[in-house]
C-alpha positions in Angstrom: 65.8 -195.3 -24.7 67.6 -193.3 -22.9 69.9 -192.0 -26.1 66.4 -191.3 -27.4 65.5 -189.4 -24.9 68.4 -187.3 -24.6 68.4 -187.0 -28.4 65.0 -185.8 -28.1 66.1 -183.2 -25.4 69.2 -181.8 -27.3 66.9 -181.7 -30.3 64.1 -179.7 -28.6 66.8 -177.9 -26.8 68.6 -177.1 -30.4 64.8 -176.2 -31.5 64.7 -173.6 -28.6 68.4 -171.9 -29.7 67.2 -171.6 -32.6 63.9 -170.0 -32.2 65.0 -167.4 -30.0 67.5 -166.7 -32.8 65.4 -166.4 -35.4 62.7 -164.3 -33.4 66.1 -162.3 -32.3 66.9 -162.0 -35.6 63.5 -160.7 -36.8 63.6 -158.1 -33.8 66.2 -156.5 -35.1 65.4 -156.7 -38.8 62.0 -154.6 -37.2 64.4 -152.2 -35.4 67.0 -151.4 -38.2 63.8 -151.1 -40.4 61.3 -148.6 -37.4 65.0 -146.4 -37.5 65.0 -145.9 -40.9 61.9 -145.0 -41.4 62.2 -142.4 -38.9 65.3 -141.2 -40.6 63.7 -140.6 -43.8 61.0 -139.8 -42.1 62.7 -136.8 -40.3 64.9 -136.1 -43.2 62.0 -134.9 -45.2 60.5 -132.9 -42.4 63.6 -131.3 -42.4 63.2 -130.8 -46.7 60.3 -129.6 -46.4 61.2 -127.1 -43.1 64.1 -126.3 -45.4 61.7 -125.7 -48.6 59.3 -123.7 -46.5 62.2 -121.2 -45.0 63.2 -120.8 -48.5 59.7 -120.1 -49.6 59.3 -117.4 -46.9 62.4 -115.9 -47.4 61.9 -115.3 -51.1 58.4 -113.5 -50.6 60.0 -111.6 -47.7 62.7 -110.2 -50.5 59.4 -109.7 -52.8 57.7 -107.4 -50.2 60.9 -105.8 -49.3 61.2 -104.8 -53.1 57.9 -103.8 -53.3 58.0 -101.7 -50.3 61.4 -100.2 -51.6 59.6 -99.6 -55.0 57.0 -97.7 -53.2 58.8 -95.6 -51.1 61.0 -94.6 -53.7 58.0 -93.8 -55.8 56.5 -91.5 -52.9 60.0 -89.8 -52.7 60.2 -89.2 -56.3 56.7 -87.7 -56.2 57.7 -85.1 -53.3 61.0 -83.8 -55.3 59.0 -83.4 -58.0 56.1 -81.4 -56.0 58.8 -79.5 -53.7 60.7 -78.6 -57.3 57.5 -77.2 -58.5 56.7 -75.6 -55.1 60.2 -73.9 -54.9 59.4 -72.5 -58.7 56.6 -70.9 -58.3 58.1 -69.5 -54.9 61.3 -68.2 -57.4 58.5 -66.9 -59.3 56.6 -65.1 -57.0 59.9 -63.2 -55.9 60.8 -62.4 -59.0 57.4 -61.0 -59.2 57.5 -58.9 -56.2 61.1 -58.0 -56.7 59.6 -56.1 -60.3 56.8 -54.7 -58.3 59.2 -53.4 -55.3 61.1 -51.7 -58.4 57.5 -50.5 -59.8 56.7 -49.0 -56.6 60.1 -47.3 -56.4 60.0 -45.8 -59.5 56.3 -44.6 -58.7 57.2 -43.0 -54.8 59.8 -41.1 -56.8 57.2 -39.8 -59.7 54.8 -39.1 -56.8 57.6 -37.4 -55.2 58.9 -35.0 -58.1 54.9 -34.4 -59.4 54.2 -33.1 -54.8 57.4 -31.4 -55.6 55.5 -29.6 -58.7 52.3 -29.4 -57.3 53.8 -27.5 -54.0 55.8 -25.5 -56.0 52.4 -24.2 -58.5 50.0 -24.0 -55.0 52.7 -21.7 -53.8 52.8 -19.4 -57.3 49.1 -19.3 -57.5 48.7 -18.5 -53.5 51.0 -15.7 -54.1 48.7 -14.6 -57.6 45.7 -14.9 -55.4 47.0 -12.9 -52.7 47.8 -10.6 -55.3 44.5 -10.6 -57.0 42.7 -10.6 -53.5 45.0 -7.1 -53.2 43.8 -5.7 -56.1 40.2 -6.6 -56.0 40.3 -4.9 -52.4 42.0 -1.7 -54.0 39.2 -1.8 -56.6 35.8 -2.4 -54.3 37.0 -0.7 -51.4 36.0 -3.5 -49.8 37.9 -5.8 -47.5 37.8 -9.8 -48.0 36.3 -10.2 -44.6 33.6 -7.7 -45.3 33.1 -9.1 -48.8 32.8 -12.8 -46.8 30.2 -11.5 -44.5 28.1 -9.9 -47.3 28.2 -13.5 -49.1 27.1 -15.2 -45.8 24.3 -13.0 -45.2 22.6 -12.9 -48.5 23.3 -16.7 -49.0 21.4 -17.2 -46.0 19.1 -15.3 -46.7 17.9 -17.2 -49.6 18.5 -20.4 -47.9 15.8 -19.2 -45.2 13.7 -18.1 -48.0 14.2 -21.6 -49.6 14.2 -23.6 -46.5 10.9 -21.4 -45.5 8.9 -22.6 -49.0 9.9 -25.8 -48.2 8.8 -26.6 -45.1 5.8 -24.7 -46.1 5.4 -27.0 -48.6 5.9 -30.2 -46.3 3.8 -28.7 -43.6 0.4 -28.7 -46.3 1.9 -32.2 -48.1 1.8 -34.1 -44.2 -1.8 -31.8 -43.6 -3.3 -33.2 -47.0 -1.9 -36.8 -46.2 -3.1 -36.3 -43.2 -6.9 -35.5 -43.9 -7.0 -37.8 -46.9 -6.0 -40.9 -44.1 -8.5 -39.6 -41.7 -11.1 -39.5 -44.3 -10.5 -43.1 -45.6 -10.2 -44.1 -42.2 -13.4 -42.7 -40.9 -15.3 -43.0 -44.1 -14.3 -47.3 -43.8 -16.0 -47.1 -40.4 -18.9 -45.7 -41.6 -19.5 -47.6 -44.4 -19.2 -51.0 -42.9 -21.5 -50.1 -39.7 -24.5 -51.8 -40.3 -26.4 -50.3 -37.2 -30.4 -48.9 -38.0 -30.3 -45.1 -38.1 -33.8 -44.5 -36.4 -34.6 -41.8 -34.9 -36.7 -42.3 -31.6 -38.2 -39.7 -29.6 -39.9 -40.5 -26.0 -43.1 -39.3 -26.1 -45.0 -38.0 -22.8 -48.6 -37.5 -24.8 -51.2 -40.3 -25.0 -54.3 -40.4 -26.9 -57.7 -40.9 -25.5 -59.9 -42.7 -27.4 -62.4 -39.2 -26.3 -62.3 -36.4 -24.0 -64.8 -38.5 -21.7 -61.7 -40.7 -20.5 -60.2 -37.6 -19.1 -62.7 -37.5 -16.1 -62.5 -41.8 -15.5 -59.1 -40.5 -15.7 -59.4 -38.3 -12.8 -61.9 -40.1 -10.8 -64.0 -38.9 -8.1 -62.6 -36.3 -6.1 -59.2 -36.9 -8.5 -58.5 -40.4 -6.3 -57.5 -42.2 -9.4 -55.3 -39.4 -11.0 -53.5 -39.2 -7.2 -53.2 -42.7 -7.2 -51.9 -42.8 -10.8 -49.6 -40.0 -9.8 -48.3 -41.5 -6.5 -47.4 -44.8 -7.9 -45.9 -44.0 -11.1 -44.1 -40.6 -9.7 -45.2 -38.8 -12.9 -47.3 -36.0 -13.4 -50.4 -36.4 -15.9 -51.9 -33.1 -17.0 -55.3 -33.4 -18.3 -56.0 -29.9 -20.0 -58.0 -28.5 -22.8 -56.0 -30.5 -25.3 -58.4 -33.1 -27.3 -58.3 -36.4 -26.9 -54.6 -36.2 -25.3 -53.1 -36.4 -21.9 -49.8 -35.4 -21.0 -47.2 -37.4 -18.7 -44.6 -34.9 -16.9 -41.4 -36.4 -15.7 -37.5 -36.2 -15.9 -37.0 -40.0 -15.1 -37.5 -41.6 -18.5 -38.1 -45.4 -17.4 -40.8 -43.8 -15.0 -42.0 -41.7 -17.5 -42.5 -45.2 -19.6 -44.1 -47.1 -17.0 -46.7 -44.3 -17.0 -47.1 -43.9 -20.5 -47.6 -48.0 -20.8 -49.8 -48.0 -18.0 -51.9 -45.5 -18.6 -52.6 -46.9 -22.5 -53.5 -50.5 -20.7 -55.8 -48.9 -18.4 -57.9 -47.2 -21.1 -57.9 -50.1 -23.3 -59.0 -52.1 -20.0 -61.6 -49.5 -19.3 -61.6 -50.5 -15.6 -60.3 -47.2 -13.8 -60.3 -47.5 -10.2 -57.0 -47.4 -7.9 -57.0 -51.2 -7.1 -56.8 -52.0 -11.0 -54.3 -49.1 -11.4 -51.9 -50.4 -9.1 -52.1 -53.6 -10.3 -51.8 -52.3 -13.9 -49.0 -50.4 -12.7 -47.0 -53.4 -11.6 -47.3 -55.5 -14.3 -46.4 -52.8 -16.5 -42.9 -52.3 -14.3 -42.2 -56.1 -14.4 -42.3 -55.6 -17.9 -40.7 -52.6 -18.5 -37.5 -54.3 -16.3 -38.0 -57.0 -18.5 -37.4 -54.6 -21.4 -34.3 -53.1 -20.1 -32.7 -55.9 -19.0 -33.5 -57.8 -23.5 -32.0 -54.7 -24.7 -28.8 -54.5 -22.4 -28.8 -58.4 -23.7 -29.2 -57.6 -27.3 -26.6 -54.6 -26.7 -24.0 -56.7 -25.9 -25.1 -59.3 -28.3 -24.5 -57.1 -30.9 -20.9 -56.1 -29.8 -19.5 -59.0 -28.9 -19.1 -57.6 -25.3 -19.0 -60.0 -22.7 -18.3 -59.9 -18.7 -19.8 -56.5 -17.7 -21.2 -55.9 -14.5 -25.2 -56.6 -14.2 -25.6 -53.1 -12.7 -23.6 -51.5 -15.6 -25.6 -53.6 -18.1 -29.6 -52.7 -16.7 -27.7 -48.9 -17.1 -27.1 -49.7 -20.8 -30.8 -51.0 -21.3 -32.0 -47.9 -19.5 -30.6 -45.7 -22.7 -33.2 -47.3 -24.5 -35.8 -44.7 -23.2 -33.5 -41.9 -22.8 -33.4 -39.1 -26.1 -31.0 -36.5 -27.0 -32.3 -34.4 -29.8 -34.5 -37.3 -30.7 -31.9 -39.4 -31.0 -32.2 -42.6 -29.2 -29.5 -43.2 -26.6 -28.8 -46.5 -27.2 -29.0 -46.8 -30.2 -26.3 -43.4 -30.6 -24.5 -45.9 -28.2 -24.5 -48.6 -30.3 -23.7 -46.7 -33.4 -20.8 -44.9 -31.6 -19.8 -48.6 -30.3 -19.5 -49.7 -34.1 -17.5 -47.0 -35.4 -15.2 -47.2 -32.6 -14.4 -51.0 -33.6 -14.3 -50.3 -37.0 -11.6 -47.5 -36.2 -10.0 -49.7 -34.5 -9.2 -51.9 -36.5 -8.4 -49.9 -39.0 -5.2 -48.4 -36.8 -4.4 -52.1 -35.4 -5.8 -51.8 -32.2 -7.9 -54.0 -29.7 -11.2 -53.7 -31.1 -13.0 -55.1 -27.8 -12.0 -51.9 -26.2 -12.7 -49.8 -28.9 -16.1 -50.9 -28.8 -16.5 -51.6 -24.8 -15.8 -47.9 -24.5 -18.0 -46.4 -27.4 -21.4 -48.6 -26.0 -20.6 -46.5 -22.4 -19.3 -43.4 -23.3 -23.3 -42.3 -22.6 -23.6 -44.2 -19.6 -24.1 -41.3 -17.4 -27.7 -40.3 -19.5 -29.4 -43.0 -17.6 -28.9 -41.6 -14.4 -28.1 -38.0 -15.2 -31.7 -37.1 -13.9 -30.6 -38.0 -10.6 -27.1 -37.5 -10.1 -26.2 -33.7 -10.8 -23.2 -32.9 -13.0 -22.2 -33.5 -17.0 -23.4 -36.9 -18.1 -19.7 -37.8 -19.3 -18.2 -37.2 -15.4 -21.3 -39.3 -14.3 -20.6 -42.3 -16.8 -16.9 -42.2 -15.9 -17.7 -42.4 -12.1 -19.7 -45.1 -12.6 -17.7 -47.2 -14.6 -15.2 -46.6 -12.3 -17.1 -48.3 -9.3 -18.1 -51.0 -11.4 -14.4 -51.3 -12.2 -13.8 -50.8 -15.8 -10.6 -50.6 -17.2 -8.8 -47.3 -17.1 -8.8 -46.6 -20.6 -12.8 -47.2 -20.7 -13.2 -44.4 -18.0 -10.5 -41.8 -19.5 -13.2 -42.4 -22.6 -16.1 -41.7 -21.3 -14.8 -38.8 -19.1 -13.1 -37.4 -22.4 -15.3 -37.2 -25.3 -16.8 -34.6 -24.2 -13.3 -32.6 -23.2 -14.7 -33.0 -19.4 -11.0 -34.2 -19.0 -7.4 -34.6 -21.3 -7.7 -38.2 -23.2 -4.8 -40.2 -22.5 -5.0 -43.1 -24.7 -5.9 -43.5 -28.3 -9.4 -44.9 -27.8 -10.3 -41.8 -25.9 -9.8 -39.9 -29.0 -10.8 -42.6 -31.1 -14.6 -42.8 -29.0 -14.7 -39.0 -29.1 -14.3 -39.0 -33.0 -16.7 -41.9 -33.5 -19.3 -39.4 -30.8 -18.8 -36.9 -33.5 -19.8 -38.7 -36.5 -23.0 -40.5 -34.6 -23.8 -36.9 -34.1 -23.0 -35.0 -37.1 -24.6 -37.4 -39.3 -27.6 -36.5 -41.2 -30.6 -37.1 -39.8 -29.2 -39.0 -36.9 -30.6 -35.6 -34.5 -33.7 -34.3 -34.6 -33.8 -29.6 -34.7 -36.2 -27.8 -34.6 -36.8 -25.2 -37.5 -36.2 -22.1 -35.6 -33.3 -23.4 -33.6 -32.0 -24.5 -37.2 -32.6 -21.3 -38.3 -30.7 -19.2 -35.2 -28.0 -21.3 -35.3 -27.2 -20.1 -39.1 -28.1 -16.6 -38.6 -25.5 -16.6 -36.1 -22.7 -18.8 -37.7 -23.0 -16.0 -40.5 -23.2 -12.8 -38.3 -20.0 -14.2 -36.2 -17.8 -14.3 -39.8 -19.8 -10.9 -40.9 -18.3 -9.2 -37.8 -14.7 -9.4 -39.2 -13.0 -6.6 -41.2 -12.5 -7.1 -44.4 -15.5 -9.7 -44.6 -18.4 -8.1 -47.3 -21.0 -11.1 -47.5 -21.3 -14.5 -45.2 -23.0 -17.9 -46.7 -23.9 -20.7 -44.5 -24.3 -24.0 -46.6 -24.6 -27.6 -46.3 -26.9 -27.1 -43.3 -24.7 -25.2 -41.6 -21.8 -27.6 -41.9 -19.3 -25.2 -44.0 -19.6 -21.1 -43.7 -18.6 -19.3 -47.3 -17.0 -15.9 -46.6 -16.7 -13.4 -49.2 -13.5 -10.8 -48.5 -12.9 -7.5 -50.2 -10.1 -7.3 -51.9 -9.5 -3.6 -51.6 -9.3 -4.2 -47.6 -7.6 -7.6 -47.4 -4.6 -9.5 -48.9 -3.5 -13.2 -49.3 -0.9 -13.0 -46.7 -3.8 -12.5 -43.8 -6.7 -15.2 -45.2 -4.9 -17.6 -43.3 -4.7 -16.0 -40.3 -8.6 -14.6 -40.7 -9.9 -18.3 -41.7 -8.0 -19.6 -38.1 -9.6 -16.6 -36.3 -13.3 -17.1 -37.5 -12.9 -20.8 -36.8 -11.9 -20.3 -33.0 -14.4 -17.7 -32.5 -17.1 -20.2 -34.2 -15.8 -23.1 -31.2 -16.2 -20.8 -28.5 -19.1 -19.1 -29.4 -21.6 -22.2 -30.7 -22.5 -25.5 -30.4 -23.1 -27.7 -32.8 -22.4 -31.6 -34.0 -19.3 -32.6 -35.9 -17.2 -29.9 -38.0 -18.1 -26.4 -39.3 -15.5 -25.9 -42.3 -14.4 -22.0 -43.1 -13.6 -21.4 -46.6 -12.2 -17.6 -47.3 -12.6 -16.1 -51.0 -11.2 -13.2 -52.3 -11.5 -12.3 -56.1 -10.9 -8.9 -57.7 -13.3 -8.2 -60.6 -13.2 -5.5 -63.5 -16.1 -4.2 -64.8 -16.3 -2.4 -68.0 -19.3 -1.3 -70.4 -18.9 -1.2 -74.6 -20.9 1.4 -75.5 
């Protein structure tokens, strides 16, 4: 049992040798078989870390060579360029190395020909001088008397010359002149559009019969003095029929008269309560009046922003005449004209016009305030405080004062043509008459003058001269003397023009 046992314990202890030699013999089989694999496995890393330096290094040569191939291209390419570069330099030397030789060759020519020339300048100086010698001998005449004689009869005929011409400018710039002015002024006119009517303000009324002349009057004359005292007008009841007369410098009271006085006979209650209420009605309305025309006034011109003192002035021109021309509407037409000249030139046409509608202000009131009506306007336009170039025009275009702007002159011409217009101002026959009796006796009294024609209403004077007594050279000096004479001497609207004619005629009979 016991050799069992033990038998049993030296196998199981054989068993256990023996084991742990096989399992040591399979560790190391697993060792010698991990290191080679990690021998192989780190000799191909080190293949392919070879393969890879080789790789690199072989496109490294390629880019090398490429960048070699290139450089040596870019260096070809500048020899070539510089080659060319220094060529044409080589070129241009050559070039100016000919001209240099060109130039040379030309200084010298130049040289030898100045040589020539100084030497011909100095025989022909020497034949002049001899020439001069013998032309002196001949004329008896030095060369510095000969030299002034030249001078003086050239300039002679340049003054002559220089005379015609300027002569000659002088009447081109007149002509050019007048013909712009006319155009001008003719523009204006044509494109105002105001009503040319002649107004004149009337102091007689008709009576329906010569029996209203004593309701007139009243009893003891109470309603006549009444009528008189209220209105501040006289009214003359003579002989004339069927016709009373009103009497008074003030125009607007003149009016109210004239208004009332025609409501009271076509009321037929005469008595001094009705009168004075008449007469106060007919004021309100009369006001009323003045102050729709100053409205339409500046309606019509486009003014706006006047004073309301200056303005009842302007509507006040409605009952104020000049030679039975109605103020305002003169005023209106002179207002027109002014803007239309205006504009012709470029200027402010708002002026233009502002000034020509109150270049008459000084009529309303020129029954009250003494002095010309153009020094009145001006003063009052000044203390309603109008521009400066709106009072220089009024005080101006009547040559109260110098103008000293362009509208002055501009409102002053438009004044003229409102004026000189026919049939804008009524004349009577025999003033029309007198006035060209004397335009023709002022160019008779002149020497030289045989006959005197006044045509065209007196607007142009025809003078005939004798030509055994006169000659061209003094018509123009004659014309200019008749035509100052005719300014100071008469008054008249617009222009007069003098026109001098001188004509020598042969008469011969065939018998």
């Amino acid at each position: 049992m016991e050799i069992i046992l033990l038998a049993i314990c030296c196998s199981a202890i054989v068993g256990i040798v023996a084991g742990v030699f096989v399992h040591r013999l399979v560790l190391g089989k697993r060792h010698e078989s991990a290191v080679s694999n990690a021998e192989k496995m780190l000799q191909e890393a080190a293949n392919k870390a070879e393969q890879a330096s080789r790789d690199l290094m072989a496109e490294t040569k390629e880019e090398i060579f490429r960048l070699r191939q290139e450089v040596d291209r870019e260096t070809k390419e500048r020899r070539n360029e510089l080659q060319r570069t220094e060529r044409k330099l080589e070129q241009k030397e050559e070039n100016l190395d000919k001209k240099l030789d060109n130039v040379t060759k030309r200084e010298e020519e130049l040289k030898q020909r100045f040589e020539d020339v100084k030497h011909r300048i100095d025989g022909i100086s020497l034949k002049e001088r001899e020439l001069v010698s013998r032309l002196e001998e001949i004329a008896q005449l030095s060369r510095d008397d000969a030299k002034a004689m030249l001078l003086a009869e050239v300039e002679s005929e340049a003054n002559h010359l220089i005379g015609l011409r300027l002569k000659e400018m002088e009447d081109k710039s007149k002509r050019e002149a007048d013909r712009k002015a006319q155009e001008i002024i003719a523009v204006a006119i044509q494109r105002c559009s105001v009503d040319f009517t002649s107004e004149i303000a009337v102091s007689v009324v008709q009576i329906p019969s010569d029996e209203m002349k004593g309701r007139i009057i009243g009893r003891e004359g109470r309603n006549i003095r009444t009528f008189e005292t209220l209105t501040g007008v006289d009214l003359i009841v003579d002989d004339t029929p069927e016709a009373v007369t009103l009497s008074c410098f003030d125009p607007i009271r003149r009016e109210v008269a004239r208004l009332s006085l025609e409501r009271l006979i076509q009321d037929g209650r005469i008595h001094p309560a009705r009168i004075e209420e008449i007469i106060e009605k007919t004021q309100r309305d009369v006001e009323a009046q003045v102050m729709e025309a100053s409205e339409d006034a500046l309606l019509e011109t486009g003014i706006k922003h006047m004073h309301p003192e200056l303005a009842k002035l302007i509507g006040q021109l409605r009952f104020r005449a000049s030679y039975g021309q109605s103020a305002l509407h003169h005023s209106l037409e002179v207002s027109h004209i002014s803007g239309l000249l205006a504009a012709e030139l470029g200027l402010d046409e708002g002026i233009a016009r502002r000034a020509g509608l109150l270049h008459d202000i000084g009529k309303a009131v020129d029954h009250q305030v003494e002095g010309p009506h153009a020094v009145i306007g001006a003063d009052i336009a000044k203390r309603y405080n109008e521009s400066p170039e709106i009072v220089n025009a009024i005080a101006s275009h009547h040559e109260d004062e110098e103008p000293q702007t362009i509208y002055a002159l501009l409102v002053s011409s438009a004044d003229a043509v409102s004026a000189s217009r026919p049939g804008a101002r009524r004349e009577s026959l025999d003033a029309y008459v007198k006035r060209l009796e004397k335009l023709e006796g002022i160019a008779k009294s002149f020497d030289g003058v045989s006959k005197a024609f006044a045509i065209q209403a007196g607007r142009e004077i025809r003078v005939a001269l004798s030509p055994e007594t006169t000659d061209e050279g003094c018509m123009q000096k004659l014309a200019y003397d008749i035509a100052r004479r005719i300014e100071s001497e008469m008054k008249y609207p617009g222009q007069i023009r003098v026109t001098l004619i001188r004509e020598t005629r042969v008469i011969d009979y065939a018998k």
